[in-house]
N, C-alpha and C positions, 0 to 999 in steps of 0.2 A: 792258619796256624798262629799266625801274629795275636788277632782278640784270644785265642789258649794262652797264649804265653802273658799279654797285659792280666788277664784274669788270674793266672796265678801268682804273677808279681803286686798285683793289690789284695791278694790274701795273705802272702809273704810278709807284704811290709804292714798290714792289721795286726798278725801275729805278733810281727819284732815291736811293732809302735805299743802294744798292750803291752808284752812282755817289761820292756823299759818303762813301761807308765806303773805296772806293777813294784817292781823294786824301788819308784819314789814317792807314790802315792799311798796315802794310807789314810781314808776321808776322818774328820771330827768335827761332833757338834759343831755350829757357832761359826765355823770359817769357810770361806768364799772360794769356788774353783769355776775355772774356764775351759768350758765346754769344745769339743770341736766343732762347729758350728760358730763359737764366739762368743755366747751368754755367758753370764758370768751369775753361776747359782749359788745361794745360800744353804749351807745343809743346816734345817735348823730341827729335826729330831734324829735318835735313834729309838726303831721300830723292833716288837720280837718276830722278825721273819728272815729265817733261816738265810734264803739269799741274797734278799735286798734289806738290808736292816736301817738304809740310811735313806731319810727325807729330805727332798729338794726343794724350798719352798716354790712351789708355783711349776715345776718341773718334773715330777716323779720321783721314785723310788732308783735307788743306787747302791751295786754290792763294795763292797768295805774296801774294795780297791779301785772304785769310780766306774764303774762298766755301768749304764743304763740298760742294758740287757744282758743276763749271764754267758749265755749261748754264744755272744760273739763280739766282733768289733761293729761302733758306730759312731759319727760324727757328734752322736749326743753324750760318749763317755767324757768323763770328765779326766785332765789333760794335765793340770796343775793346779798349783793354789793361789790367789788372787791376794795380794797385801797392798794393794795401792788403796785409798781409803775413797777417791775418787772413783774407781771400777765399780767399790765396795757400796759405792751409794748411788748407782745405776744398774738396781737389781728389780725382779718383778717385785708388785705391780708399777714402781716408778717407772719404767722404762716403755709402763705400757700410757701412761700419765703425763710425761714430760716432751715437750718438742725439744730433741735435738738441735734444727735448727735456730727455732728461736735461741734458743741458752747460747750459742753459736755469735748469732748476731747480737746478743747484749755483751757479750764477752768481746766483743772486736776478735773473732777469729773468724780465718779465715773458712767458708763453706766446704762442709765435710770431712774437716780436722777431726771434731769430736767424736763424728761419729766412728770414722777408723779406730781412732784411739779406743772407742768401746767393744769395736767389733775384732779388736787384739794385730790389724792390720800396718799399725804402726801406733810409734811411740807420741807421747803429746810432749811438744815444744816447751821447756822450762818458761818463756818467756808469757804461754798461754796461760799457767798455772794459776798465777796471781790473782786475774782478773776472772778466770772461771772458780775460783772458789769462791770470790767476794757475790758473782751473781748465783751460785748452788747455796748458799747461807741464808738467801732469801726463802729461799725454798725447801729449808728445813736439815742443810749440811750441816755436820756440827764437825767433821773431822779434821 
């Protein structure tokens, strides 16, 4: 009886979790949103199809209120919108491109910092900021 009841409490809370992602999410051209999963996609066209009319680069097709599939909830809908210019510059393909770690150790941070900070599990230390932008500039940051 117990796995009935977990099953319909993670279809409950898919429902309420869309439902609230619907009333603040609304995708546009051009800006950046964080996947559940943790990616952080670019939408960078709008398409004529009906249900999915929004492009993720390097990520698929998304309906206008971030669902990666119509049909239901997934870890790949998209959750909110991303304004950190750092996130913003750790999008496909850089992400497939760049060592974390290394950028880690030139930065003097400490192992696994960056990567949480990108994977939305925690926030990055103001004191990190400094030093991880001057070595992302080398590498083509402009923000």
């Amino acid at each position: 009886n117990l796995p009935y009841i977990c099953t319909i409490a993670r279809r409950c809370w898919r429902a309420l979790n869309h439902n609230e992602m619907q009333k603040k999410l609304q995708l546009e051209v051009g800006k950046y949103y964080r996947n559940g999963a943790g990616e952080v996609i670019h939408i960078t066209a709008k398409i004529d199809r009906p249900r999915h009319p929004f492009v993720g680069h390097g990520h698929g097709i998304y309906t206008e209120d971030g669902r990666r599939w119509a049909h239901g909830g997934s870890k790949f809908d998209l959750a909110y919108e991303v304004t950190d210019p750092i996130l913003q510059f750790f999008t496909y393909p850089r992400t497939e491109l760049l060592s974390i770690s290394a950028i880690e150790a030139a930065a003097g941070m400490p192992s696994r910092t960056l990567y949480k900070f990108l994977k939305g599990t925690r926030g990055l230390p103001k004191k990190h900021r400094a030093p991880l932008i001057e070595i992302l500039k080398k590498v083509g940051y402009d923000g």
